[in-house]
C-alpha positions as CSV (number, residue, x, y, z in Angstrom):
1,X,61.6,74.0,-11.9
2,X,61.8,71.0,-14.1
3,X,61.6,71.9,-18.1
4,X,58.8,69.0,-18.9
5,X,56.4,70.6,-16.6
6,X,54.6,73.5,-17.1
7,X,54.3,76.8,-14.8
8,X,49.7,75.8,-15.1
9,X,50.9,72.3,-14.1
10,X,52.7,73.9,-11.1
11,X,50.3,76.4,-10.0
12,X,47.2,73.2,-10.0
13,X,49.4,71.0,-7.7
14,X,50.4,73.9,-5.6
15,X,46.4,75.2,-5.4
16,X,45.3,71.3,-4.6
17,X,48.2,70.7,-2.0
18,X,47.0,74.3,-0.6
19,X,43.7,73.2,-0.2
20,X,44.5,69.8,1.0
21,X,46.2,71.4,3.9
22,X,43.2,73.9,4.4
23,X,41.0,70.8,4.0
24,X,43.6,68.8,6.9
25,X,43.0,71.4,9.1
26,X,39.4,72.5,9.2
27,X,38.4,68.7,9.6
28,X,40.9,68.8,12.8
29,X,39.4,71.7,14.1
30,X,35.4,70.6,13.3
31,X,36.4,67.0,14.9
32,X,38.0,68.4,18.0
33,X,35.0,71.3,18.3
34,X,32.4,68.2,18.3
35,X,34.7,66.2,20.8
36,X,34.4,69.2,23.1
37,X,30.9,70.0,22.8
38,X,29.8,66.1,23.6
39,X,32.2,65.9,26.9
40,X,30.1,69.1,28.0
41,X,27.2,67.7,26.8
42,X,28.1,64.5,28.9
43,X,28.7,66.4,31.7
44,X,26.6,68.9,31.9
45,X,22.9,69.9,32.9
46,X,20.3,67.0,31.6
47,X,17.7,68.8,29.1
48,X,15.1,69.7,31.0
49,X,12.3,69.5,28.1
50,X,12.6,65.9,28.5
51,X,10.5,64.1,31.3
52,X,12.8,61.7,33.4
53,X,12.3,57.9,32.0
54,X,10.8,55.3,34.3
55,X,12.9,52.6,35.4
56,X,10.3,50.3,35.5
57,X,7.5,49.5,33.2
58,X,3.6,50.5,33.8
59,X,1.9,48.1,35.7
60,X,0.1,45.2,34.6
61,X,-3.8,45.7,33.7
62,X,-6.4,42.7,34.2
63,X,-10.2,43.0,33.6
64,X,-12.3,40.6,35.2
65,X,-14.5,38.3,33.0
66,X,-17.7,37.4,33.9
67,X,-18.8,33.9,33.3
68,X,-20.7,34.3,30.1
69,X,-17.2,35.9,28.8
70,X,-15.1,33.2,30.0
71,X,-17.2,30.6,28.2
72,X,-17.1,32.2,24.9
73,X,-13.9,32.8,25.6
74,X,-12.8,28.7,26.4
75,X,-15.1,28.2,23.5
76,X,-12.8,30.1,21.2
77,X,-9.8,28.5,22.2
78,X,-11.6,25.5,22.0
79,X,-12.8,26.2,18.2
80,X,-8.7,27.5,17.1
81,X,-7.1,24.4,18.8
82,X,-9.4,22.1,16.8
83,X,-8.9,24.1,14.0
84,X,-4.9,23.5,14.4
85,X,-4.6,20.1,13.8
86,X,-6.1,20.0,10.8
């Protein structure tokens, strides 16, 4: 034991390194517990709360105009395109 250094001094770097160590080895243990759990995750059943996803999108919705629509309609577009190029 070296005489500059005392016996609190050597108890505080032996209680840090001791819980460095402890430290070391739960985070090894936590990260290797998680790495487990997602490979059976990945592999095993699929959640069954959760409704299967659609691979394609919902289809496409029209509404036909009548005439009196598509006029005020054209008549719109007519009224923002001239208001454009001012």
């Amino acid at each position: 034991m070296p005489e500059h250094v005392s016996i609190l001094q050597l108890i505080g770097v032996s209680v840090l390194a001791l819980a460095t160590v402890i430290w070391v080895v739960g985070l090894v243990r936590l990260l290797r517990r998680s790495r487990f759990e997602a490979a059976v995750w990945r592999h095993g059943d699929t959640l069954r709360a959760i409704p299967p996803q659609r691979q394609s999108g919902p289809g496409a919705e029209s509404v036909e105009l009548t005439p009196e629509e598509r006029a005020a309609f054209a008549g719109l577009v007519r009224q923002f395109s001239d208001s454009r190029r001012f």
